[in-house]
Residue, then its C-alpha position, 0 to 999 in steps of 0.5 A: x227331692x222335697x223344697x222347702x221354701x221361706x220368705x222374709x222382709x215381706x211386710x216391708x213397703x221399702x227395701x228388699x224381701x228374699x224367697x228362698x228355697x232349701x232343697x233336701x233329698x228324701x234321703x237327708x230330710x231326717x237327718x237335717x231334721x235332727x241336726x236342727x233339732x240338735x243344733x237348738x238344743x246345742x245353743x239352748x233355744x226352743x225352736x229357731x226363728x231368724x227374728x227371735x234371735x240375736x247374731x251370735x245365735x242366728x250365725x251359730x245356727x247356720x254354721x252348725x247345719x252348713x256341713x248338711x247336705x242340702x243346696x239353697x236358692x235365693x231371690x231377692x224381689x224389690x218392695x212393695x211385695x206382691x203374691x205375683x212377684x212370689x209366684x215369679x220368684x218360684x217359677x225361676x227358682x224351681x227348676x228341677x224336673x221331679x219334686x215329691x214335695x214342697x212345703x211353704x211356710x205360713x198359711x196361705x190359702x188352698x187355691x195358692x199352692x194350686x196356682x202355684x203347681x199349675x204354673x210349674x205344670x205348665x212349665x214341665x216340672x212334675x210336683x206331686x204335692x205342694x203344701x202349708x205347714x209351720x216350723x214346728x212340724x217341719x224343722x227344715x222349714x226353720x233352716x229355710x228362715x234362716x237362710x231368709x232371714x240372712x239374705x234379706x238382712x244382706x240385701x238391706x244393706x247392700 
């Protein structure tokens, strides 16, 4: 299983901000890849980003990957924003006991994800690897921000 973990409003001192968590089985990782790949490549965008674009694409994007297989997780954490409110939001959202992979997109710092997979360690869950990377070296990164960018929107309204 690899996660594939996004977060959006985040800069925002009012309001709501969502983390959000794609799940993706190692089986279905090329797959979904290619269907994002296939899906910009169908609405004639370079690389999707939920606040690049306007609602006709953003919902197009999402229903055209919604017959994937993957399962996504949400919270939605209440503004001012804080490195402890994310790391909460993770330690409930990651349950599942084996994980091969997660990938956070953005940069953050080492000692980050190291603080992150001790706090799932000592809850029990098994993580070999948690890692940064960016949309571009990993296409299910960009279904995660959509997924973000969605739930964040609804959560500003509702």
């Amino acid at each position: 299983m690899l996660v594939f973990i996004d977060e959006s409003g985040i800069h925002k001192h009012e309001g709501k901000s969502s983390v959000v968590l794609v799940y993706v089985t190692i089986e279905d990782v090329e797959n979904i890849d290619k269907a994002v790949l296939e899906a910009e490549k169908q609405l004639k965008i370079e690389s999707f980003h939920w606040f690049r674009h306007i609602w006709k694409i953003r919902s197009a994007f999402i229903e055209m990957l919604a017959k994937e297989n993957f399962s996504v997780k949400a919270a939605i954490i209440k503004n001012p924003f804080t490195q402890q409110s994310f790391e909460d939001a993770i330690e409930a959202l990651l349950i599942e006991r084996k994980i091969n992979k997660v990938v956070i997109d953005g940069k953050k710092p080492r000692w980050y994800a190291q603080r992150i997979k001790k706090a799932l360690r000592d809850r029990g869950i098994s993580v070999r690897k948690i890692i940064t990377g960016n949309d571009k070296a990993y296409p299910c990164l960009r279904l995660a921000d959509a997924f973000a960018g969605l739930i964040e929107s609804y959560a500003a309204v509702a």
